[in-house]
C-alpha positions in Angstrom: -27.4 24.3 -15.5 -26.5 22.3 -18.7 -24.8 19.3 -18.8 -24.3 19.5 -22.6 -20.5 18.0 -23.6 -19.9 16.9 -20.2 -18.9 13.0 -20.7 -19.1 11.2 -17.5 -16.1 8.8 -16.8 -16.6 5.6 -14.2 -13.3 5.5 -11.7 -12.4 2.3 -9.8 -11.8 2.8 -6.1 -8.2 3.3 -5.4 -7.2 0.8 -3.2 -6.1 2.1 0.4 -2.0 2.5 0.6 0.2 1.7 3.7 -0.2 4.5 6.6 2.0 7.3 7.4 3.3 6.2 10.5 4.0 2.0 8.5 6.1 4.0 5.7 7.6 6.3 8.1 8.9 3.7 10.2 10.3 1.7 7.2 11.9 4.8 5.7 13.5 5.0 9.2 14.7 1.8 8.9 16.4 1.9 5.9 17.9 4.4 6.7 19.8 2.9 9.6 20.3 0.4 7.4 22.3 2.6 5.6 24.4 3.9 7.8 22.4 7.8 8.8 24.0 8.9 5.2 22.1 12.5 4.7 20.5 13.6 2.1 18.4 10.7 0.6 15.2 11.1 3.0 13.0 11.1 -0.2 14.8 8.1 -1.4 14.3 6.3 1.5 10.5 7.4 2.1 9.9 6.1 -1.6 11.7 2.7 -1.2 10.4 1.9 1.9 6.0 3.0 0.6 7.1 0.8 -2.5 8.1 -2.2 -0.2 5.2 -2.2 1.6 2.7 -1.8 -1.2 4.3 -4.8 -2.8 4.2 -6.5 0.4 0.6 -5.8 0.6 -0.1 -7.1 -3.0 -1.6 -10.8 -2.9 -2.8 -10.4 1.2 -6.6 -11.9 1.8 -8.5 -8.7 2.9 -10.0 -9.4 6.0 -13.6 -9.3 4.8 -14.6 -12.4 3.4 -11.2 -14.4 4.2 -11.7 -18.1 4.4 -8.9 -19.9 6.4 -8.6 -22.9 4.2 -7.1 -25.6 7.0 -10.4 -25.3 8.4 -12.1 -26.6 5.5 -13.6 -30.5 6.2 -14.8 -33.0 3.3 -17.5 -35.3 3.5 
């Protein structure tokens, strides 16, 4: 097998999204929020998995988080 003119690209890791079940339950909401009104399911699904990735932006991941009131100087 040749590998002749095959460039090989480096990805970055795409970061994990908000689950199903977090984006379905915030679709719902807005939804409510707007009164039931038909018809804009995919609007709401899209508004609410934008809200929570921006609410997600900036977060300490869990691994390697330092709470910084702990912190003590000599």
């Amino acid at each position: 097998m040749s590998t002749k003119g095959r460039k090989t690209v480096a990805t970055e890791a795409i970061p994990p999204g908000p689950s199903h079940d977090a984006i379905a339950k915030r679709a719902y909401e807005i939804w409510l929020g707007r009164g039931g009104e038909p018809g804009r399911e995919v609007e709401n699904w899209l508004e609410a998995e934008r809200e929570l990735r921006e609410a997600s932006k900036g977060r300490p991941k869990a691994k390697g988080r330092r709470d910084r009131g702990s912190h003590v100087e000599a």
